[in-house]
C-alpha positions as CSV (number, residue, x, y, z in Angstrom):
1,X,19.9,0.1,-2.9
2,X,18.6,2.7,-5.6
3,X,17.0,5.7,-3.3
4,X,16.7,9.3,-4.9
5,X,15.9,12.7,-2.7
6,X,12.3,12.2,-3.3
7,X,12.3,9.2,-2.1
8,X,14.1,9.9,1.3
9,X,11.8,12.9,1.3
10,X,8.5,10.9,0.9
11,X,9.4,8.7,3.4
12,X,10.0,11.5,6.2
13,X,6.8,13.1,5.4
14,X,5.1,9.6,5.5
15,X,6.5,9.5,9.1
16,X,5.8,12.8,10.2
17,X,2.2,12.8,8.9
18,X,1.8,9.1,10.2
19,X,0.1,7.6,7.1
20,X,1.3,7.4,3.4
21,X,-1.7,9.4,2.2
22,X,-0.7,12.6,4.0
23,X,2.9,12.0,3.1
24,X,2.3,11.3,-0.8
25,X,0.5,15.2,-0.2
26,X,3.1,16.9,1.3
27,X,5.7,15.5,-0.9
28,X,3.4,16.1,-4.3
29,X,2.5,12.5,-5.1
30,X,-0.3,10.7,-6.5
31,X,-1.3,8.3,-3.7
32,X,-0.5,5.3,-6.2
33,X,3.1,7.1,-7.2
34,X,4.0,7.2,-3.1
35,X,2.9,3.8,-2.7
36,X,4.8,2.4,-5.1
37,X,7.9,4.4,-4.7
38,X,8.0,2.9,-1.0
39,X,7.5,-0.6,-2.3
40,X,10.2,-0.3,-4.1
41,X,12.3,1.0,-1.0
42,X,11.6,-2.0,0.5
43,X,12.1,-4.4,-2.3
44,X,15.8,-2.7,-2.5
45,X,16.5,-3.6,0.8
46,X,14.7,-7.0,1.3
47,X,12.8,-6.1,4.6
48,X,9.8,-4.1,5.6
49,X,10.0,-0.2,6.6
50,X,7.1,0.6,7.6
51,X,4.4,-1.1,10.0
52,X,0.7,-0.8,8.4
53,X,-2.0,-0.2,10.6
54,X,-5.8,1.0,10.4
55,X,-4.8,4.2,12.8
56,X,-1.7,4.8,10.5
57,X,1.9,3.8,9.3
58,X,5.2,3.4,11.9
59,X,8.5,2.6,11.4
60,X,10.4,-0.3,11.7
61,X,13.8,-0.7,13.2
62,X,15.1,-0.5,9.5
63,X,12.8,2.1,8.8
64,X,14.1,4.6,11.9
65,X,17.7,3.7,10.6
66,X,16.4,5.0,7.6
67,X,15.1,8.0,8.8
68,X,17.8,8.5,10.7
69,X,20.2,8.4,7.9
70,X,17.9,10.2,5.3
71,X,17.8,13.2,7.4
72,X,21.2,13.7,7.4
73,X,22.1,12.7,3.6
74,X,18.8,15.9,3.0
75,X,20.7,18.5,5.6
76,X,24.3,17.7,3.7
77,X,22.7,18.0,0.2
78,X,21.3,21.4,1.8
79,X,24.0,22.9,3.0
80,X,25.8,21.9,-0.2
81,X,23.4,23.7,-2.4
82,X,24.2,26.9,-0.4
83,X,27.5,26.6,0.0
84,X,27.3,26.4,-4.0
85,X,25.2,29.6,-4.1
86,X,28.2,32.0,-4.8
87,X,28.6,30.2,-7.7
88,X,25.3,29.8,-8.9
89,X,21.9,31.5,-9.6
90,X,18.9,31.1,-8.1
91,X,19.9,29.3,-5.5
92,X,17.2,28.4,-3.1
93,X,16.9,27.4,0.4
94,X,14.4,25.9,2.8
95,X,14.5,26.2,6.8
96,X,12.5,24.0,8.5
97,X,11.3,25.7,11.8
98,X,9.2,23.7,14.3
99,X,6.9,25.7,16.8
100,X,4.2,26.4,19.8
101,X,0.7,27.4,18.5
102,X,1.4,31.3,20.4
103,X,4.5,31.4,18.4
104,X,3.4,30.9,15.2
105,X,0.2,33.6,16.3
106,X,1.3,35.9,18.2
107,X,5.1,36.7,17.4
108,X,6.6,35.3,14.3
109,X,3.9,36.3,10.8
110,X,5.3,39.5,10.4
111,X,9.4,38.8,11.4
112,X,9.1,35.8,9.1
113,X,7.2,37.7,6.9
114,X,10.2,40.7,6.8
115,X,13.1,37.8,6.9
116,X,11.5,36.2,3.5
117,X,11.3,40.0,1.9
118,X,15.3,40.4,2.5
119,X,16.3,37.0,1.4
120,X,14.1,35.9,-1.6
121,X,16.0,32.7,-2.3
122,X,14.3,31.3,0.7
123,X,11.6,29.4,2.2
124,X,10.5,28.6,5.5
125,X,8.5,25.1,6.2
126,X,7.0,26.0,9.5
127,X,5.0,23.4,11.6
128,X,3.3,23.8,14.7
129,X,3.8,21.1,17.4
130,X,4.3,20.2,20.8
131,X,7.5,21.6,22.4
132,X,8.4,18.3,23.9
133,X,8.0,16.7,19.7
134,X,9.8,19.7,18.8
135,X,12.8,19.0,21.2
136,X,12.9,15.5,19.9
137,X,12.3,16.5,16.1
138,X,15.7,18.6,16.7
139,X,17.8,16.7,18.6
140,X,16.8,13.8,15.9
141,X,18.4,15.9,13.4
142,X,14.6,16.4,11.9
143,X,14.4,20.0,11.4
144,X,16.7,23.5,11.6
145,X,15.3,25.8,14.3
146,X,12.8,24.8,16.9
147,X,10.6,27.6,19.1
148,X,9.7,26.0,22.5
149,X,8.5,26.9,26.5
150,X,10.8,26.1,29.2
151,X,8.0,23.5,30.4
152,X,10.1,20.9,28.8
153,X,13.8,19.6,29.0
154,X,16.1,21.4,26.9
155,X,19.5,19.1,27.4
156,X,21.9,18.6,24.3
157,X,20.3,21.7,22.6
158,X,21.6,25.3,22.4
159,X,19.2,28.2,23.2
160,X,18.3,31.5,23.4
161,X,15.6,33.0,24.9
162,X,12.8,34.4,22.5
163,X,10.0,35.9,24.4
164,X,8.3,36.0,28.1
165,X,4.7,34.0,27.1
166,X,2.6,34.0,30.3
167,X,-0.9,32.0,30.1
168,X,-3.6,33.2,31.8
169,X,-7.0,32.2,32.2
170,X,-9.7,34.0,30.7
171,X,-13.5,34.1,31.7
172,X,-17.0,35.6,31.0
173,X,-18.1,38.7,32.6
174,X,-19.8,37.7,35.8
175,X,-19.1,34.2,36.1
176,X,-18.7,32.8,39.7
177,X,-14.5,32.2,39.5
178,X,-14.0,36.0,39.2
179,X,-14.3,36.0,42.7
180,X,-11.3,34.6,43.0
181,X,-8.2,36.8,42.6
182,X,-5.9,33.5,41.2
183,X,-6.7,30.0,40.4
184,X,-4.9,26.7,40.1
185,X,-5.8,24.6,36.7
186,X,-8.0,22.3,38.7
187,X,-9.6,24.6,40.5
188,X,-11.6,25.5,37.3
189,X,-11.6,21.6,35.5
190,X,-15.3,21.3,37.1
191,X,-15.9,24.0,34.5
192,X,-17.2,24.3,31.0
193,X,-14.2,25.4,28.5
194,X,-13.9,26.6,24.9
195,X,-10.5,25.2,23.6
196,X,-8.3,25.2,20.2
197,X,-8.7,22.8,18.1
198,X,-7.5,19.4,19.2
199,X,-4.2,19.2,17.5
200,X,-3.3,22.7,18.5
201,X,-0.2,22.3,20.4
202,X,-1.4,24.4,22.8
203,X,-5.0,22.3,23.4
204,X,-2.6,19.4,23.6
205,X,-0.5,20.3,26.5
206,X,-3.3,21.8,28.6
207,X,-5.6,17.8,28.1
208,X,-2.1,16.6,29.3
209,X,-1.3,18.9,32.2
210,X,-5.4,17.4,32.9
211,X,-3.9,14.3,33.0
212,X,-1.0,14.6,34.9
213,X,-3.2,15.5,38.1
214,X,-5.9,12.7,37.3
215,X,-8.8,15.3,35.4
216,X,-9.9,16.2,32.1
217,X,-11.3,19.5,30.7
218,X,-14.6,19.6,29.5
219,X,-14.4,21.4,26.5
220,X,-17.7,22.3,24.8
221,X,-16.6,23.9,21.5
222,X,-13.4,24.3,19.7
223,X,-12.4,27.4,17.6
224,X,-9.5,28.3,14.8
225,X,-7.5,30.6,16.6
226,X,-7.0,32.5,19.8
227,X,-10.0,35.2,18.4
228,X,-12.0,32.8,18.1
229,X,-11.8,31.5,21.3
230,X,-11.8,34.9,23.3
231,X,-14.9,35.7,21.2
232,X,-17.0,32.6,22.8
233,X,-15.7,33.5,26.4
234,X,-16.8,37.1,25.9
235,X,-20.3,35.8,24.9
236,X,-20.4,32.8,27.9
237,X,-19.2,29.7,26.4
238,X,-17.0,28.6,28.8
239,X,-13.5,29.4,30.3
240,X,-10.1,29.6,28.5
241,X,-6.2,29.5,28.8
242,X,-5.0,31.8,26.0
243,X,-1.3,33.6,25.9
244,X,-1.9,36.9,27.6
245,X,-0.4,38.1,24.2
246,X,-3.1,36.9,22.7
247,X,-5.7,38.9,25.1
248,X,-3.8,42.0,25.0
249,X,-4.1,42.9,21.2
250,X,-8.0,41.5,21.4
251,X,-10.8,44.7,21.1
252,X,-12.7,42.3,23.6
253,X,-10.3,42.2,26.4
254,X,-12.1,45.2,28.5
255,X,-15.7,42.9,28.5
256,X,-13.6,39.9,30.0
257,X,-12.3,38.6,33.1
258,X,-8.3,37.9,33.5
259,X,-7.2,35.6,36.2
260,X,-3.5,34.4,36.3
261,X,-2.9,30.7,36.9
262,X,-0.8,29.4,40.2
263,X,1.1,26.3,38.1
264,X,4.5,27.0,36.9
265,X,3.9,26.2,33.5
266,X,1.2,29.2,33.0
267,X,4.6,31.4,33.7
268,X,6.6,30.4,30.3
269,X,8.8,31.7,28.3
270,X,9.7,30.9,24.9
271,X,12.9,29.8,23.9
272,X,14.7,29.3,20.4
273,X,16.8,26.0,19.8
274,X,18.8,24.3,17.7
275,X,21.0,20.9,18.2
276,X,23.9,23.2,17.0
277,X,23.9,26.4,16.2
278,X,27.6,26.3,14.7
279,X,27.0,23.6,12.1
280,X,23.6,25.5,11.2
281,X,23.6,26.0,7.0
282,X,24.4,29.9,7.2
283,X,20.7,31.1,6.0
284,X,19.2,29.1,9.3
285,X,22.0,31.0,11.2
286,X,20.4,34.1,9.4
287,X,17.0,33.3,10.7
288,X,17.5,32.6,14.3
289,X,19.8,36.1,14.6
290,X,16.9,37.7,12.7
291,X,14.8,36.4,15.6
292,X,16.6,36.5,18.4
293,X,15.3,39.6,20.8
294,X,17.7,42.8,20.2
295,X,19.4,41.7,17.1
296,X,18.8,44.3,14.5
């Protein structure tokens, strides 16, 4: 078995992106160069590691082993490197930090932002994903610090609360739901909405809270970004469900209509997590007290 970093690292990002293209990419391969580093994985160990599709790449049983196993061997090597860094220059560090779509837009670009100015031997891979991926990417070992609402499960992680992040739905001047002082979800599904784009995390969980109760939105356009999608409401595209963070800070909120939502996950609040904050490497310990609410 003859496996380097760059292979172990090739073949996470192959499964995290789901195909070998995106994963050669992210990992700063030719497509040819990827391919054949993961043939060669497999000729090491004499069985497949991956399942080829048309929709993508999955892993086998060997591969998830694999996985499983490479994510740790990365972590160690990690923490090595800055347990090393007293004795060495130029050190550098990565934190991986999984998060919600209002995260990543509303609260973190300017503490990350401030917490890569004081420590300039760092980086910060942040991803944006579902909470319930992100629960599973960290209790799987698959990344440092996680940023998810307390609409999912949270056993066999440790947390700390991070912000109050209420949705609310938004809606054109004069349109015929503003009659109503609240809503539920489904009372506006017969509706037209304007929606992030569809691997948002956010679009993702409100098609599935659509689901759970046996509907679907009918989304007419999709936009980049909460101001984009406040922007088409104001002018009469449709309805939205935007983090009343978002709202607040927008020049258009006094031309539109603010409704709160009855469902229990419109009432969220953010949490930070980590499978274990003690065995943390001590710069991801620096970034989650850097972000955790009255911590100066």
């Amino acid at each position: 078995m003859h496996f380097d970093f760059t292979d172990l690292r090739l073949f996470l990002h192959t499964l995290d992106a789901g195909n070998i293209t995106a994963g050669a990419d992210r990992s700063h391969l030719s497509l040819a160069a990827a391919s054949a580093r993961i043939r060669a994985m497999e000729a090491s160990l004499g069985t497949d590691l991956l399942q080829r599709g048309r929709r993508g790449v999955t892993p086998t049983p060997a591969g998830q082993a694999l996985a499983h196993h490479a994510r740790i061997l990365l972590q160690q090597a990690e923490r090595l490197q800055q347990d090393l860094a007293d004795y060495a220059q130029g050190v550098n560090g990565r934190i991986r930090l999984l998060c919600n779509t209002t995260a990543i837009t509303e609260y973190l670009p300017e503490a990350l932002a401030d917490f890569l100015c004081r420590h300039p031997n760092l980086d910060i891979d942040l991803q944006e994903l579902p909470s319930a991926r992100i629960t599973h990417a960290l209790r799987e070992g698959a990344a440092d610090l996680g940023i998810v609402s307390d609409a999912v499960a949270r056993e066999g992680l440790q947390t700390r609360f991070f912000r109050d992040d209420p949705l609310v739905l938004i809606l054109p001047p004069g349109h015929a739901l503003t009659e109503r002082p609240s809503l539920t979800f489904a009372q506006t599904l017969s509706h037209d909405y304007v929606a992030l784009g569809a691997a948002s995390a956010l679009a993702i969980h409100l098609e599935e809270q659509a689901l759970h109760i046996g509907q679907r939105m009918a989304v007419r356009m999709r936009a980049d970004g909460f101001d984009g999608v406040i922007r088409m409401v104001a002018h009469g595209a449709g309805l939205a469900i935007v983090p009343l963070a978002a709202l607040e800070r927008s020049p258009l909120k006094p031309r539109i209509a603010c409704r709160p939502l009855s469902e229990d996950w419109a009432r969220r609040r953010l949490h930070l997590c980590a499978h274990d904050i003690g065995h943390l490497p001590a710069y991801a310990r620096a970034l989650l007290e850097a972000l955790t609410p009255g911590t100066p």
